[in-house]
N, C-alpha and C positions, 0 to 999 in steps of 0.2 A: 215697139210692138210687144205684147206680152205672151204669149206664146201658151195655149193648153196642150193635156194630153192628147187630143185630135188633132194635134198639127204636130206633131213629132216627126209621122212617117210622109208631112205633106211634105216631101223637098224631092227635088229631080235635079240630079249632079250635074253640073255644067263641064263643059273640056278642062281637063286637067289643070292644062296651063293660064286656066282663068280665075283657079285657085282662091273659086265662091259657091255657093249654094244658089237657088233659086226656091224663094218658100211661093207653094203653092196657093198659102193661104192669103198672104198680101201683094203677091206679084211685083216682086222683087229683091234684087242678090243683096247678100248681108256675107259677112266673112263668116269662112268654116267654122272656127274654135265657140267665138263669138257666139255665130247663132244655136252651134250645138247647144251651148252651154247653157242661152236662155230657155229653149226650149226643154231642158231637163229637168233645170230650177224649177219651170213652171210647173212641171210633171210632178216635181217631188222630190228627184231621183237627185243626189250628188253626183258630182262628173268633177275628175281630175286628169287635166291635162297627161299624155303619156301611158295611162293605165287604157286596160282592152273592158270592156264590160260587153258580158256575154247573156242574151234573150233578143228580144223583138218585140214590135207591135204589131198585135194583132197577125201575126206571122212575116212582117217587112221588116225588114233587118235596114239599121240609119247606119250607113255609111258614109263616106267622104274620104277623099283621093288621100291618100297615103295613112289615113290613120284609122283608127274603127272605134266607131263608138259607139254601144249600145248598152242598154240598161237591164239590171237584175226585173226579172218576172217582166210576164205582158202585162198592157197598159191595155184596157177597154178603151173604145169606140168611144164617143160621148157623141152629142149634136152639134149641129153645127153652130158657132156663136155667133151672137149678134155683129152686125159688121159695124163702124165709128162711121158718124156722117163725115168725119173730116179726118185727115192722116198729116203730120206734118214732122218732115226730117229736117232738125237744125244739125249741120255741124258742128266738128270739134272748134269752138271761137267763134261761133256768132249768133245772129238771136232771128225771130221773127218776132210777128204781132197777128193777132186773132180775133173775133167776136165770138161770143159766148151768150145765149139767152137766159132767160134767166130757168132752171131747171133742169138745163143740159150739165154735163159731168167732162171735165178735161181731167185726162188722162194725164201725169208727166211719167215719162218713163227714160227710165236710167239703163242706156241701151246695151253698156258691157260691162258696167260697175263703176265706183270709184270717181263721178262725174257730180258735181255740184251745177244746180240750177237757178239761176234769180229768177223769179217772177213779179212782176209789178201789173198792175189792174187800174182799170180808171175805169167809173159808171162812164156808161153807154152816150145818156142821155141828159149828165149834167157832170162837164168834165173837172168841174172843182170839186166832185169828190172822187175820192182817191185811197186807194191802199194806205194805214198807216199801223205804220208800227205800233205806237206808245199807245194807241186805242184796243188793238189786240192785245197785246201783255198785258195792260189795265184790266179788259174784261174778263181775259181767262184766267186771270191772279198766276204767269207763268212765262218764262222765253222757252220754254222746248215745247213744241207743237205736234199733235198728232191726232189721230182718229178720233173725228168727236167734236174738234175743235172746232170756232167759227172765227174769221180773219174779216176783222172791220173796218170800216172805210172812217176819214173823216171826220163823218158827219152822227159817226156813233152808229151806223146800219150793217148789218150783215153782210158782206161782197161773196165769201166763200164758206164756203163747211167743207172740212178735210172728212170726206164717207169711206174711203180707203188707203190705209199706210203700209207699206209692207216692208218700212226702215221702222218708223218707229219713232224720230228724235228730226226736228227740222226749226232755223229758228230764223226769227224777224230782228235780227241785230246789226247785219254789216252794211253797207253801202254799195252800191252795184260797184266793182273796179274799174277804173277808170287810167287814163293817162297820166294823168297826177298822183294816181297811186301810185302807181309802177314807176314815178320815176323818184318819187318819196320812197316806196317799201324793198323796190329792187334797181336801183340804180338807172333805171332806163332812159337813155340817152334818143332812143329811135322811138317812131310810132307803135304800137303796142296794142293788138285784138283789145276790148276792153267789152266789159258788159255793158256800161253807160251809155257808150256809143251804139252797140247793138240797140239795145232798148230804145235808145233816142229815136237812133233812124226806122226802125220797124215801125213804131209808134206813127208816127208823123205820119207814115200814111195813111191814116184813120183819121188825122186831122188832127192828133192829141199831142200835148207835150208832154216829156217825164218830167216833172217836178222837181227843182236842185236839190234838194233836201231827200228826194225820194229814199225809205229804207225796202227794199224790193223782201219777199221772202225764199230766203235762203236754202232750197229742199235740196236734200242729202246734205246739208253741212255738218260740220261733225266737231263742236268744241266740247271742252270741259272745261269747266271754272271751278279755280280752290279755294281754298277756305278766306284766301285775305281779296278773293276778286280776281286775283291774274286769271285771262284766258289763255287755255293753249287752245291751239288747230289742230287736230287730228284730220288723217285721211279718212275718205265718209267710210260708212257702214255699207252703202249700198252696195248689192250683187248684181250681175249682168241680170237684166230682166224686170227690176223693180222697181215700184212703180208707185205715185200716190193719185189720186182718185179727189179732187176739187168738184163739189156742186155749188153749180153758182146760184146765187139767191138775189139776184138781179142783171139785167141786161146789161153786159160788160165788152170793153177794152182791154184785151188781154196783153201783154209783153213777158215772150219767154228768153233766156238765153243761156248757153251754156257756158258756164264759164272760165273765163280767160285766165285765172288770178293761177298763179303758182303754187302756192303753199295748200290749200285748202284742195286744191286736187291732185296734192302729192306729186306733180310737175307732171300730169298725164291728161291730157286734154282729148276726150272721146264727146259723140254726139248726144244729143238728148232727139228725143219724141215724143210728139204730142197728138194723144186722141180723143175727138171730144165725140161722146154720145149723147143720143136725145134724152129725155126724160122716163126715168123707167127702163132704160135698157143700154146693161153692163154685163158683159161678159164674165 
């Protein structure tokens, strides 16, 4: 959930010992640091952990059981925002699956920071066409993706338009991970969260397969390439809060998942969310 300056002061403390928040505004507990944190971001304001910031909104002072937090200068009022037809929490390692019409806007949002997402897509209504990598980089003459951009199926057609970035850098190059990764990249002898397997099993309930070859798109990932080609992985850019903004330009198969893989999320596995709105109406 992304959080405005009108939901700062929405939260009502829960008993101590339950050591959560309750936001007012989506009706439901998120951890203290966490949700402070997004809600701040979204505001404006920086927030570092251990430090006191001293104001209010609107004269309601945000606090939470042992620590204080509040922001330089009041924050006005704003209206209320548009509410998402649909809300969905994936945990830390595992995925879901979605329809999307074509006009609506999914929201992914990167709910503490530092959280990598595959996404894969399949038209709605003719499941041989499909997300594909080498038709996106083709047409956008590029492997880093951001605002602007349009991600193509196939069949050469439009599936997605990225309308909102708020990393910036996202790319179509890796492979969902899988079991065979992990036992190739990290030794793994045991079964293994994986995003292929997310993706698979969500999928399917829509009736669709993920394709073996599938290259999913990889938001918040975070490589650099040198001059002779080597990639490195970086941990992502994203912040608690952030979020990109997909309108779909056809009636879609969504699969999202958060993912499983080691390196690429600096060995920290946190949630992702997803919200999709109707057409013409984003918060």
């Amino acid at each position: 959930m992304a959080f405005s300056k009108a939901e700062i002061a929405s939260v009502a403390t829960l008993p101590r010992n339950d050591d959560s928040h309750f936001c007012c505004h989506c009706e439901r507990s998120v951890a203290i640091y966490p949700f402070i944190r997004r809600c701040f971001a979204s505001a404006g304001l920086a927030l570092t952990k251990g430090k006191k910031y001293e104001s209010s909104y609107n004269g309601t002072e945000v606090n939470s059981p042992g620590m204080d937090f509040r922001a330089h200068g009041k924050i006005k009022m704003t209206s209320q925002l548009p509410q998402p037809a649909k809300q969905l929490h994936i945990p830390a390692q595992t995925g879901t699956a979605f329809t999307i019409k074509q006009g609506q806007t999914a929201r992914i949002i990167d709910v503490t920071g530092g959280q990598v997402a595959d996404l894969f897509c399949i038209a709605e209504h003719s499941h041989d066409e499909v997300l594909s990598s080498g038709h996106t980089i083709d047409y956008n003459g590029k492997i880093f993706f951001s605002e602007g951009d349009v991600l193509y199926s196939s069949k050469s057609n439009p599936m997605l338009r990225i309308t909102t970035d708020r990393v910036g850098k996202h790319i179509m190059l890796y492979a969902p991970c899988s079991q065979e990764m992990f036992a190739k990249s990290y030794g793994a002898t045991e079964m293994h969260p994986n995003c292929f397997e997310n993706l698979t099993s969500s999928l399917v309930q829509y009736g669709v397969r993920l394709p073996p070859l599938a290259i999913p798109l990889n938001l918040f990932m975070n490589i650099e390439i040198s001059q002779s080609g080597k990639i490195s992985i970086l941990p992502p850019r994203s912040t608690a809060g952030d979020y990109v903004d997909l309108r779909a330009e056809m009636d879609l198969v969504v699969g999202v998942s958060a993912c499983a893989a080691g390196v690429c999320n600096d060995f920290s596995w946190t949630p992702i969310e997803v919200e999709i709105y109707q057409m013409g109406v984003l918060p």
